[in-house]
PQR file of N, CA, C, O and H, with PARSE charges and radii, in Angstrom:
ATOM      1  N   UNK A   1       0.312  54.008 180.225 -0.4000 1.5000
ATOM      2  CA  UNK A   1       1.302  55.050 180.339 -0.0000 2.0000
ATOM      3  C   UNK A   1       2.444  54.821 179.351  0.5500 1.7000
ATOM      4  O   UNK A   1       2.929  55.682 178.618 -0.5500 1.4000
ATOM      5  N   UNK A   2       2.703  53.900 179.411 -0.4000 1.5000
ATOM      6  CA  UNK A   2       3.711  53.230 178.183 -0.0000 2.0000
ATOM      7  C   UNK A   2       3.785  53.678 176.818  0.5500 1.7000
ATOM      8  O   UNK A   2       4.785  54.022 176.188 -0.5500 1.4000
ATOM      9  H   UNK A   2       2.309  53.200 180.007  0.4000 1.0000
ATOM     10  N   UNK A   3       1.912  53.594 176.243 -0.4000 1.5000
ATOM     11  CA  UNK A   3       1.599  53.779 174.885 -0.0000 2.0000
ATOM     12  C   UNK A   3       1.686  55.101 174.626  0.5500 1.7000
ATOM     13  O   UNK A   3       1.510  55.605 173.517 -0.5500 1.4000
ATOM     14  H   UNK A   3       1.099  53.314 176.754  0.4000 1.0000
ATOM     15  N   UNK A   4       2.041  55.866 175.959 -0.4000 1.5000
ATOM     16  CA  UNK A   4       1.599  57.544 175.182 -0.0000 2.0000
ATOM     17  C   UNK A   4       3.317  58.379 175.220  0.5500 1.7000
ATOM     18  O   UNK A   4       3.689  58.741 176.337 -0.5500 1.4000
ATOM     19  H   UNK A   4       2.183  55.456 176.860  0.4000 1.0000
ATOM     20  N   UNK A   5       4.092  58.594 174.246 -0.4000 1.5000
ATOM     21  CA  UNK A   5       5.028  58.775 174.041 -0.0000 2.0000
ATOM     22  C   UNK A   5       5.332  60.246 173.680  0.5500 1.7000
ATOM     23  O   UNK A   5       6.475  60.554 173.343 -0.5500 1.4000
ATOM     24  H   UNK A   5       3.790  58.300 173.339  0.4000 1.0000
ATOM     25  N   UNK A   6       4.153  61.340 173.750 -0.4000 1.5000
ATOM     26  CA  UNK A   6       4.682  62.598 174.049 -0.0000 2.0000
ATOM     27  C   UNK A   6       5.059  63.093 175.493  0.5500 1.7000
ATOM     28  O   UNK A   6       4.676  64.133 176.028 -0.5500 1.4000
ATOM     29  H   UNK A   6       3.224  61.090 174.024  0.4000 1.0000
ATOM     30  N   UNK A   7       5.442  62.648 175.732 -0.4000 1.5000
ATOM     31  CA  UNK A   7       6.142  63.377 177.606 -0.0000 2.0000
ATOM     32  C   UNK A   7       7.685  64.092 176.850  0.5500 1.7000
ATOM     33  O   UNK A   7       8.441  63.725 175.950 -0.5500 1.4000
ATOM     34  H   UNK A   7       5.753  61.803 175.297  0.4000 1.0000
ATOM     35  N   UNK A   8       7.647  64.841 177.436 -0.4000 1.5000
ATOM     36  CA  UNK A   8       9.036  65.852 177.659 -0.0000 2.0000
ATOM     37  C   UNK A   8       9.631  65.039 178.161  0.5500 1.7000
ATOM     38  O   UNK A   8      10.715  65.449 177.746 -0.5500 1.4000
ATOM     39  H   UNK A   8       7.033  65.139 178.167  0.4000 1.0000
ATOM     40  N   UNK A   9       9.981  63.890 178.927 -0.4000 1.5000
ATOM     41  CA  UNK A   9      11.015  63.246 179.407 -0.0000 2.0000
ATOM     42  C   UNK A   9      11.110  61.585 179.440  0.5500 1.7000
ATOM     43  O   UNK A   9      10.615  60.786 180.235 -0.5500 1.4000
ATOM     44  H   UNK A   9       9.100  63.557 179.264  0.4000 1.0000
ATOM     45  N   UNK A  10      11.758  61.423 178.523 -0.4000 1.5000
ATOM     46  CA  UNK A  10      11.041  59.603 178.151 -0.0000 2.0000
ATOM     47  C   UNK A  10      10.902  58.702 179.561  0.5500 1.7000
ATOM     48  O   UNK A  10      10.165  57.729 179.715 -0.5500 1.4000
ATOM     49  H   UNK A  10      12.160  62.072 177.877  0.4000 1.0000
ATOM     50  N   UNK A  11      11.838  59.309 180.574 -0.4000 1.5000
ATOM     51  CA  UNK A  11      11.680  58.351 181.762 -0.0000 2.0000
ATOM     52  C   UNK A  11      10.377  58.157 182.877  0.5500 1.7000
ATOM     53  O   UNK A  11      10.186  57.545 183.928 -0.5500 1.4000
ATOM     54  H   UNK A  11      12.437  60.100 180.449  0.4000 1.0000
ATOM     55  N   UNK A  12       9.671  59.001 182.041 -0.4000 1.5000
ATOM     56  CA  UNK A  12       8.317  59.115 182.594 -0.0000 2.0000
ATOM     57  C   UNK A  12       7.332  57.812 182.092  0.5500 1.7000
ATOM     58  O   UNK A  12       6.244  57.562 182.612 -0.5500 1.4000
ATOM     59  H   UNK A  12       9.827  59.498 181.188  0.4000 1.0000
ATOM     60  N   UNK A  13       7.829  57.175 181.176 -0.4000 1.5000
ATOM     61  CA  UNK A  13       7.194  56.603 180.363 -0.0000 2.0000
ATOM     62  C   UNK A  13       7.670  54.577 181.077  0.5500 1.7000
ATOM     63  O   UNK A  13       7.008  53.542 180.999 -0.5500 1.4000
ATOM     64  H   UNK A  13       8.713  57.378 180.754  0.4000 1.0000
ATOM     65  N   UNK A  14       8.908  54.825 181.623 -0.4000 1.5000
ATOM     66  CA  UNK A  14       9.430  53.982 182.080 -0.0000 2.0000
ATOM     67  C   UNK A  14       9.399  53.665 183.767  0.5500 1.7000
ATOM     68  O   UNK A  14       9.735  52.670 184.409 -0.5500 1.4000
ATOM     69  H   UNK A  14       9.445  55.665 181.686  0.4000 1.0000
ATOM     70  N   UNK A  15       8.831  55.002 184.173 -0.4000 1.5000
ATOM     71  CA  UNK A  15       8.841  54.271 185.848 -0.0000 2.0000
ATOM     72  C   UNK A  15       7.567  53.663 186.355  0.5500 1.7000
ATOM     73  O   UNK A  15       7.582  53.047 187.421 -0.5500 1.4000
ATOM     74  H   UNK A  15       8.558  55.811 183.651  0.4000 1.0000
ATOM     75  N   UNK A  16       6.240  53.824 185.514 -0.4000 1.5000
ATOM     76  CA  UNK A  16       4.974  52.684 186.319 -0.0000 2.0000
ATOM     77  C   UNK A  16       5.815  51.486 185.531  0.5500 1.7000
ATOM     78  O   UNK A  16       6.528  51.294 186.516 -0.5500 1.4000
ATOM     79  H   UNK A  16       6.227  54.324 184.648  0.4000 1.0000
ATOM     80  N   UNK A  17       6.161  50.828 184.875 -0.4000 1.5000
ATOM     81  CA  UNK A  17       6.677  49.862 184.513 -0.0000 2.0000
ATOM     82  C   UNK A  17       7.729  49.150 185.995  0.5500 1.7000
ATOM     83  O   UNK A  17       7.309  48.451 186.918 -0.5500 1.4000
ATOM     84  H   UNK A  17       5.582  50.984 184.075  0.4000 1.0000
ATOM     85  N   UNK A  18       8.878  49.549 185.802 -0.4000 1.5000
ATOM     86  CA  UNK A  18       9.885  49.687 187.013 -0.0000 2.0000
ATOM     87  C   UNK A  18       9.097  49.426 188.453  0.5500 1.7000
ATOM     88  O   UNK A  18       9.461  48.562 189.251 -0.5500 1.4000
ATOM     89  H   UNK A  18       9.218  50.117 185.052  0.4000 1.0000
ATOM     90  N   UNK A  19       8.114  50.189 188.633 -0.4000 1.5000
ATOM     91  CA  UNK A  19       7.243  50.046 189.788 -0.0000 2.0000
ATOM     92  C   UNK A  19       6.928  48.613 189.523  0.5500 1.7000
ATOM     93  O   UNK A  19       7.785  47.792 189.850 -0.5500 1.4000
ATOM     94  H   UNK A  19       7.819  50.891 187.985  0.4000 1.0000
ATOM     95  N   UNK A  20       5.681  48.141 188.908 -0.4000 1.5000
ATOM     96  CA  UNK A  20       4.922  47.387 188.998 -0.0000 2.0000
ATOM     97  C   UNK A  20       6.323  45.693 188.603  0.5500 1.7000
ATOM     98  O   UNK A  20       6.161  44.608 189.161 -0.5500 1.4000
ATOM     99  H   UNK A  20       4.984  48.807 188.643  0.4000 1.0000
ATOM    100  N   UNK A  21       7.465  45.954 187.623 -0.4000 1.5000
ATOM    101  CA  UNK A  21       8.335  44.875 188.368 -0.0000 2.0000
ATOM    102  C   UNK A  21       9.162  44.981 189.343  0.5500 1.7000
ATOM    103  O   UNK A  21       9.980  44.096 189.594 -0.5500 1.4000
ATOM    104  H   UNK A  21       7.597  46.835 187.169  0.4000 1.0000
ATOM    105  N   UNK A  22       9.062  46.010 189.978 -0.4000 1.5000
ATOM    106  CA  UNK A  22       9.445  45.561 191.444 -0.0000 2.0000
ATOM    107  C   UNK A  22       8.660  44.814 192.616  0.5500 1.7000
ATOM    108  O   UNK A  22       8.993  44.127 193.582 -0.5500 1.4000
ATOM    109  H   UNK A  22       8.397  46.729 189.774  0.4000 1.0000
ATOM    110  N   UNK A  23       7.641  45.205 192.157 -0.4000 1.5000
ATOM    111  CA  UNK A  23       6.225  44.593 193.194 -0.0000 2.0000
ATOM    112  C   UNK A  23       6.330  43.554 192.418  0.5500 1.7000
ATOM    113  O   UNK A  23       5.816  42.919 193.339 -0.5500 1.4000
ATOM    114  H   UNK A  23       7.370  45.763 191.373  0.4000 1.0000
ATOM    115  N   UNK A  24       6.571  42.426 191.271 -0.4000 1.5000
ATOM    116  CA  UNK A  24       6.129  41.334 190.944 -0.0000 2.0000
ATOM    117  C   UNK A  24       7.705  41.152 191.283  0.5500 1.7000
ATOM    118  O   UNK A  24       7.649  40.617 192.390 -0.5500 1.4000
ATOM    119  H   UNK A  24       6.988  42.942 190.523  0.4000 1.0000
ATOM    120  N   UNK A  25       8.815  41.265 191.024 -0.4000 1.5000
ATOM    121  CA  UNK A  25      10.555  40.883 191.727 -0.0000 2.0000
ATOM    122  C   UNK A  25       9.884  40.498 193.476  0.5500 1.7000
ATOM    123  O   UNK A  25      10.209  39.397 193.922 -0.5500 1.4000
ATOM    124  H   UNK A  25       8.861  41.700 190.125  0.4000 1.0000
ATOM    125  N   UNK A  26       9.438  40.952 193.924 -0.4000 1.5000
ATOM    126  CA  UNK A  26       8.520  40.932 195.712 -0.0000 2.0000
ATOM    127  C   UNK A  26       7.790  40.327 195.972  0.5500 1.7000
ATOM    128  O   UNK A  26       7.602  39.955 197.130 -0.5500 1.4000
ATOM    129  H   UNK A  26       9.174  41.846 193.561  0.4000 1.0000
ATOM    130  N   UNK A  27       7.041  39.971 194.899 -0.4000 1.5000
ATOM    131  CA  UNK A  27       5.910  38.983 195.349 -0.0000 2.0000
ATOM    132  C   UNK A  27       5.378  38.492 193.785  0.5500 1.7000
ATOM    133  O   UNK A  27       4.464  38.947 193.098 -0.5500 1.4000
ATOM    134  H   UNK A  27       7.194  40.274 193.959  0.4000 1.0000
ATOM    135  N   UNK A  28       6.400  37.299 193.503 -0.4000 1.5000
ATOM    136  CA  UNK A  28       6.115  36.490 192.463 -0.0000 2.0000
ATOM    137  C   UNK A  28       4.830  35.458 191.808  0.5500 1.7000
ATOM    138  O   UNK A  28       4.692  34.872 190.734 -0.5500 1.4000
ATOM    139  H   UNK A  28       7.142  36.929 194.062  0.4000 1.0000
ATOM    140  N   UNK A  29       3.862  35.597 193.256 -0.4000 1.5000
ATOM    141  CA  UNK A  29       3.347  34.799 193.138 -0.0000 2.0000
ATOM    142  C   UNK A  29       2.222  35.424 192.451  0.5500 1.7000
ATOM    143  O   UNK A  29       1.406  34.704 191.876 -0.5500 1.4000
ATOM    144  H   UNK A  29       3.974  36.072 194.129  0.4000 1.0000
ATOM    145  N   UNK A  30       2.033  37.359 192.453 -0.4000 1.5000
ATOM    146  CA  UNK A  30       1.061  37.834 191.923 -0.0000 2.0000
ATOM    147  C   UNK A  30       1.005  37.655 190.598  0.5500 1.7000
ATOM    148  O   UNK A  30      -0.008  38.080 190.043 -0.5500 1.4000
ATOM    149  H   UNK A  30       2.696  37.944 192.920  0.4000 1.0000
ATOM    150  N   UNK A  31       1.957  37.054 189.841 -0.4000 1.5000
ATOM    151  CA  UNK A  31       2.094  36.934 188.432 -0.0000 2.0000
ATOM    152  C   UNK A  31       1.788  35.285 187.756  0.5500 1.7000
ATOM    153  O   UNK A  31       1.621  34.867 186.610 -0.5500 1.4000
ATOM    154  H   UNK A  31       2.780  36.708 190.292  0.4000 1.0000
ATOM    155  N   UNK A  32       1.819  34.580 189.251 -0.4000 1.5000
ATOM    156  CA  UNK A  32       1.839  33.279 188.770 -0.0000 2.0000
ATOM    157  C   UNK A  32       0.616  32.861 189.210  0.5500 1.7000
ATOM    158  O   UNK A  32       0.387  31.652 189.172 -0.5500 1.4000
ATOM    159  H   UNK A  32       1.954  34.920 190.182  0.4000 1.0000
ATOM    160  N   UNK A  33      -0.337  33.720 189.680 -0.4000 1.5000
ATOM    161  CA  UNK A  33      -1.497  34.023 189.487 -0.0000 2.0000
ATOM    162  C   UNK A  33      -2.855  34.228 188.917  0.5500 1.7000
ATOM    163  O   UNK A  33      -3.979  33.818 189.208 -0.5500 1.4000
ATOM    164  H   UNK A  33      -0.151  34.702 189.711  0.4000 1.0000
ATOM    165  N   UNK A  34      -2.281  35.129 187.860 -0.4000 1.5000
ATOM    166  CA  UNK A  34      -2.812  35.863 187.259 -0.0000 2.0000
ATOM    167  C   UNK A  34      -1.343  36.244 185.550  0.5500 1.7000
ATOM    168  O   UNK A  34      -0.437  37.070 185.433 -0.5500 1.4000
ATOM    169  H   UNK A  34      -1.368  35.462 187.624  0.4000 1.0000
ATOM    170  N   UNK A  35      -1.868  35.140 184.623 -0.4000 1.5000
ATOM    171  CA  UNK A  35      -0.748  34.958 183.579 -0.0000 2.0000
ATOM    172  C   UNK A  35      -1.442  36.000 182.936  0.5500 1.7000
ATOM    173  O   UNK A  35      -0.570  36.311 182.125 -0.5500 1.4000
ATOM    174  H   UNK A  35      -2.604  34.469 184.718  0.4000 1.0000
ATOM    175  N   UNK A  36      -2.310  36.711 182.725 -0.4000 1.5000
ATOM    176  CA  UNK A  36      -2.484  37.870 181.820 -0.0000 2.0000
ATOM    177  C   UNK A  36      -1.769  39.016 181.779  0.5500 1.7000
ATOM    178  O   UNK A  36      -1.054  39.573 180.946 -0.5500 1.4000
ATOM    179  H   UNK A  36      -3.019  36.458 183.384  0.4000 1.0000
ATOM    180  N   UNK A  37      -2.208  39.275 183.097 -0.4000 1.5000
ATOM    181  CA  UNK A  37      -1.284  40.466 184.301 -0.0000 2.0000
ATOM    182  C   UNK A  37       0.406  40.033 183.538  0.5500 1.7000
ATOM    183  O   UNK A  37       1.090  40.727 182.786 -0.5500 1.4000
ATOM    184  H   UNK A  37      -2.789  38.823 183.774  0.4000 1.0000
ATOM    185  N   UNK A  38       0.684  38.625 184.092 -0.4000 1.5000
ATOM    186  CA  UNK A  38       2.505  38.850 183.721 -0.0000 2.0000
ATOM    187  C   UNK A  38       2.329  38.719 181.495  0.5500 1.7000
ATOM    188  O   UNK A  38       3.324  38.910 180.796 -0.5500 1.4000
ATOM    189  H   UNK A  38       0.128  38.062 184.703  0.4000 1.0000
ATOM    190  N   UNK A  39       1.427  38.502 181.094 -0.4000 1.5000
ATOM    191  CA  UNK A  39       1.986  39.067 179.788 -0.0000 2.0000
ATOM    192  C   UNK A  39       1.361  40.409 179.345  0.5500 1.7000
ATOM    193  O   UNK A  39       1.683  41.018 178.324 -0.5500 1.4000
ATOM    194  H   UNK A  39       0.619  38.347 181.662  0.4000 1.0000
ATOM    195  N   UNK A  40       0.535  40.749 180.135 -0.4000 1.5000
ATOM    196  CA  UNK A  40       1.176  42.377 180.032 -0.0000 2.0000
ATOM    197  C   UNK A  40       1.853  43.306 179.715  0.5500 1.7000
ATOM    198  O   UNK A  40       2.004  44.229 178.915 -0.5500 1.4000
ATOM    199  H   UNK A  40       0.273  40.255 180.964  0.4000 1.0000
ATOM    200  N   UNK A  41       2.312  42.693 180.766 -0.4000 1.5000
ATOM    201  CA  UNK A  41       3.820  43.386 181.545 -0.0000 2.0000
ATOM    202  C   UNK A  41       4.822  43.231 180.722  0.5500 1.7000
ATOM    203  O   UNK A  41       5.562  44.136 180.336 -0.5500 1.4000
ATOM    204  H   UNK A  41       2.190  41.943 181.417  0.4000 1.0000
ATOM    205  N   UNK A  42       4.891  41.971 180.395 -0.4000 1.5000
ATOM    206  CA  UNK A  42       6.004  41.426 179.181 -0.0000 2.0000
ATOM    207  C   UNK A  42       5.760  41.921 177.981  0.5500 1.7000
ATOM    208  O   UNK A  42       6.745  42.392 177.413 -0.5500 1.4000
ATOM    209  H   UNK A  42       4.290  41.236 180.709  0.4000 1.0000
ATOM    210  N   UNK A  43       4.500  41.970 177.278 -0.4000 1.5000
ATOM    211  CA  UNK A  43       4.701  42.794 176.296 -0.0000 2.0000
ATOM    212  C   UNK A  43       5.044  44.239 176.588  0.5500 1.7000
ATOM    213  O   UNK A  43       6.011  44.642 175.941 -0.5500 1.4000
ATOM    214  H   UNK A  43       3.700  41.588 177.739  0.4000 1.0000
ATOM    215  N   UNK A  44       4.463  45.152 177.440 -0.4000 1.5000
ATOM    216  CA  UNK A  44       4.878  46.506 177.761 -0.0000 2.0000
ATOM    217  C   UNK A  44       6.480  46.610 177.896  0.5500 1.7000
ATOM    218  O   UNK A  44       7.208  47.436 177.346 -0.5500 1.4000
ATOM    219  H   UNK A  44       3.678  44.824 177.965  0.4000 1.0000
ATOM    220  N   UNK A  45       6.855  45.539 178.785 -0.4000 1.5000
ATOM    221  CA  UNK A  45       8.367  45.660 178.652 -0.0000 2.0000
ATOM    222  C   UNK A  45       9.051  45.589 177.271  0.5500 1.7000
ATOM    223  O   UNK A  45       9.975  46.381 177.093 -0.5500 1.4000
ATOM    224  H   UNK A  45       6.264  44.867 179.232  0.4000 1.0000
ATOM    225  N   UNK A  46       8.710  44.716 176.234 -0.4000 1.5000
ATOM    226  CA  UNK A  46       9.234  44.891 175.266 -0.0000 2.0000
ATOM    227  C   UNK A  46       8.895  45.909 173.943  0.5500 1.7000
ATOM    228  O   UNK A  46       9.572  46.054 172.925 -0.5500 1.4000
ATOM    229  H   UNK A  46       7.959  44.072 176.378  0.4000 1.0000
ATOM    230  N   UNK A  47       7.651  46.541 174.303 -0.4000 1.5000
ATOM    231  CA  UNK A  47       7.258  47.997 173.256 -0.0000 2.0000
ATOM    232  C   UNK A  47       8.205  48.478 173.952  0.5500 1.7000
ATOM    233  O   UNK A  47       9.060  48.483 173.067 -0.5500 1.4000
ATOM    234  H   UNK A  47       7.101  46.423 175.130  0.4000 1.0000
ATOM    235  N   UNK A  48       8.896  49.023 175.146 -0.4000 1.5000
ATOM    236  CA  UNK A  48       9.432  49.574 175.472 -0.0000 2.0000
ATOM    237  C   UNK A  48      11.348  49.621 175.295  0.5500 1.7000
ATOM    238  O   UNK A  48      12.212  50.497 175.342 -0.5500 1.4000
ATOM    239  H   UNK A  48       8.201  49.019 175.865  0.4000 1.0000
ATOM    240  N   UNK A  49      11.304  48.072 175.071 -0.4000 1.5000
ATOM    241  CA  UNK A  49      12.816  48.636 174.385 -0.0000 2.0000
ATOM    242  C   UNK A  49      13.157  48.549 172.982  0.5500 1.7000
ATOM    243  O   UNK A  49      14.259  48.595 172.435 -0.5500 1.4000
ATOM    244  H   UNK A  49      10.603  47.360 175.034  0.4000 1.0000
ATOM    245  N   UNK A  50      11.552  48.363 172.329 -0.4000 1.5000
ATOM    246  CA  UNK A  50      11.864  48.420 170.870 -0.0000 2.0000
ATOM    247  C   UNK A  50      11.648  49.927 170.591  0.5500 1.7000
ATOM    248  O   UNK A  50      12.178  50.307 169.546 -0.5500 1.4000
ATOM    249  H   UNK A  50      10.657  48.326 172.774  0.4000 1.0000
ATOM    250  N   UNK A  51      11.201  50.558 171.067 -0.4000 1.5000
ATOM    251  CA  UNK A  51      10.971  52.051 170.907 -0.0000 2.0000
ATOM    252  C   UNK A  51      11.846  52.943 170.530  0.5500 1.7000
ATOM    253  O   UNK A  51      12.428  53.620 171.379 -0.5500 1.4000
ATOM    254  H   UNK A  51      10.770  50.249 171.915  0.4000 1.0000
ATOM    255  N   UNK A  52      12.129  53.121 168.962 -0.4000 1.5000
ATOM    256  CA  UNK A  52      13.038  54.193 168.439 -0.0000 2.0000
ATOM    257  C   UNK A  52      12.999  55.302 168.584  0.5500 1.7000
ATOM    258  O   UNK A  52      11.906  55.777 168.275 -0.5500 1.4000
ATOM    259  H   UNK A  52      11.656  52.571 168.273  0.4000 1.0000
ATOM    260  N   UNK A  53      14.020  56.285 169.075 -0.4000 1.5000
ATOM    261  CA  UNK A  53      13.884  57.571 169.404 -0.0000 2.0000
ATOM    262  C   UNK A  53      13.843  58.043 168.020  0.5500 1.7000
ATOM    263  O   UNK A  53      14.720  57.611 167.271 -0.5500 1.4000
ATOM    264  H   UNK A  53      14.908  55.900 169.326  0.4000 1.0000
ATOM    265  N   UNK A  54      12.552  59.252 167.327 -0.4000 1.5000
ATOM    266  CA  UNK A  54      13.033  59.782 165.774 -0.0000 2.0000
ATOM    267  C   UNK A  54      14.412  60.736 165.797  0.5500 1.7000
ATOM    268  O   UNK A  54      15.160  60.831 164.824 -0.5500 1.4000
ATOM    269  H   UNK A  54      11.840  59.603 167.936  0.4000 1.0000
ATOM    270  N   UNK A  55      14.625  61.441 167.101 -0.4000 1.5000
ATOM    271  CA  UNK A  55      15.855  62.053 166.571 -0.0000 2.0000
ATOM    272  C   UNK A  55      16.821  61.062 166.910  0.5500 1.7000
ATOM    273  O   UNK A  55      16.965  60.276 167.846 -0.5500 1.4000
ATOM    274  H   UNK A  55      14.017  61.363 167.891  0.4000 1.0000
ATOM    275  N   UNK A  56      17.559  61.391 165.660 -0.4000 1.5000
ATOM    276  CA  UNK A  56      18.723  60.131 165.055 -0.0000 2.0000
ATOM    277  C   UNK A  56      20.046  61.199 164.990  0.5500 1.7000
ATOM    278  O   UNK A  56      20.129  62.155 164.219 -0.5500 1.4000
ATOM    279  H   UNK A  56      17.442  62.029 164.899  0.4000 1.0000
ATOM    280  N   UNK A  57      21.216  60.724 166.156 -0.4000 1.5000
ATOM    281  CA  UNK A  57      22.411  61.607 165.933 -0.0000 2.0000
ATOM    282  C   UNK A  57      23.283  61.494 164.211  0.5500 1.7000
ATOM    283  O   UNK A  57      23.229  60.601 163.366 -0.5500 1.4000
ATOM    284  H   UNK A  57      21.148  59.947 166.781  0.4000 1.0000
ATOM    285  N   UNK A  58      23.714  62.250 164.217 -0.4000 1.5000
ATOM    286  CA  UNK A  58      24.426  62.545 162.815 -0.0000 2.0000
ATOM    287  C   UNK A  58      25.252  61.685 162.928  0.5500 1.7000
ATOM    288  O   UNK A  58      25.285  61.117 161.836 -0.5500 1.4000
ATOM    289  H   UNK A  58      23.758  62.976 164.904  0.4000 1.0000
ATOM    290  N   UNK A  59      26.203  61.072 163.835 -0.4000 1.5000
ATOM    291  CA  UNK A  59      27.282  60.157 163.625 -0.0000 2.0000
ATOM    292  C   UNK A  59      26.531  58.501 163.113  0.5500 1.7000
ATOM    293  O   UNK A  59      27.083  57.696 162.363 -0.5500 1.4000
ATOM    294  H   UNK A  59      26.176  61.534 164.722  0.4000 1.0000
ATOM    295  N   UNK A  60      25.082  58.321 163.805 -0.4000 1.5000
ATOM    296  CA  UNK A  60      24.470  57.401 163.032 -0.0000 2.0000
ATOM    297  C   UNK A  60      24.017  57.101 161.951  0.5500 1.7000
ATOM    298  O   UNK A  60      23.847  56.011 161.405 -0.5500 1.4000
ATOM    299  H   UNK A  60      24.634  58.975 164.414  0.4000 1.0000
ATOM    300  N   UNK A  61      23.719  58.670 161.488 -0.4000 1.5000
ATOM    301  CA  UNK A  61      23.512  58.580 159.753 -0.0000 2.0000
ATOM    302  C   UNK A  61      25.051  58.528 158.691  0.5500 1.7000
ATOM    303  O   UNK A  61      25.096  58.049 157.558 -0.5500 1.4000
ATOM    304  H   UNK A  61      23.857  59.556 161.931  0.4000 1.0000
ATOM    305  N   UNK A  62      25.930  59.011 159.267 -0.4000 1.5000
ATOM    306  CA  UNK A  62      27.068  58.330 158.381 -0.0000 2.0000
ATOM    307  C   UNK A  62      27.981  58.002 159.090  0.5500 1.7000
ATOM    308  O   UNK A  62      28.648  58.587 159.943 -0.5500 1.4000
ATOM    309  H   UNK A  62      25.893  59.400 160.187  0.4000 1.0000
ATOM    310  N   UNK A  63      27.969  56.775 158.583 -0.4000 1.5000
ATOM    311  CA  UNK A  63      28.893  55.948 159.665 -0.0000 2.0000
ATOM    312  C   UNK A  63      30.204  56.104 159.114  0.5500 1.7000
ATOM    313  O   UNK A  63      30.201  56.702 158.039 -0.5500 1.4000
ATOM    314  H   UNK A  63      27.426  56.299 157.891  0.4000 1.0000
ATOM    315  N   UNK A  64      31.496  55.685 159.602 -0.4000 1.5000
ATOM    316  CA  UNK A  64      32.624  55.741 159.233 -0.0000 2.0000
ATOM    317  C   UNK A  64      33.063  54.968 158.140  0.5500 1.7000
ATOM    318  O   UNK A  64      32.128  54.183 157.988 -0.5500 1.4000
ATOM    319  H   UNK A  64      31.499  55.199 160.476  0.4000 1.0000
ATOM    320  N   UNK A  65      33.750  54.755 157.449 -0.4000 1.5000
ATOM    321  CA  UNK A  65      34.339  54.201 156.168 -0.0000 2.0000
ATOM    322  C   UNK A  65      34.314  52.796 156.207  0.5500 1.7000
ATOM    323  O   UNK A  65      34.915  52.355 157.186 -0.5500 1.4000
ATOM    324  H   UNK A  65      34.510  55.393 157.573  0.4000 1.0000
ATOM    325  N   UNK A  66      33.901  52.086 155.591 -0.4000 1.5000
ATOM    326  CA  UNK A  66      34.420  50.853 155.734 -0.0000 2.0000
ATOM    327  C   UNK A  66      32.931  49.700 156.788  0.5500 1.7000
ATOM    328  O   UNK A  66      32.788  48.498 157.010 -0.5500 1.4000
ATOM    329  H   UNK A  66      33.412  52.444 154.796  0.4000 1.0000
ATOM    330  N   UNK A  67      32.315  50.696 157.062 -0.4000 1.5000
ATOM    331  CA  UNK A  67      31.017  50.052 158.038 -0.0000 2.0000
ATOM    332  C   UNK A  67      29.847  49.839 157.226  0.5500 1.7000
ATOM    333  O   UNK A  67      28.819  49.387 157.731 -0.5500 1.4000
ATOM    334  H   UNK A  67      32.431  51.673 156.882  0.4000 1.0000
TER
END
């Protein structure tokens, strides 16, 4: 669900994530378990906050004087 990034609403993309670490925040041991499962997860968590939005606001394309 992670990898597919056309949804109309990016937070769609972010709540089986959220789910599935709350169930491992609950029961830690399913991860210490099963180390594939928790790097998974860990990589999914981090495609996920490297993920650049393409629209880029105008105040980011020129920054103020001196920056």
């Amino acid at each position: 669900m992670i990898a597919y990034t056309d949804f109309a609403n990016a937070s769609i993309r972010q709540q089986p994530l959220e789910f599935v670490v709350t169930i491992i925040e609950r029961q830690p041991s399913i991860v210490k378990k099963d180390q594939n499962l928790l790097k998974d997860v860990l990589e999914s968590i981090f495609k996920l906050m490297i993920d650049i939005d393409s629209d880029i606001e105008a105040s980011w394309l020129s920054p103020k004087e001196g920056f």
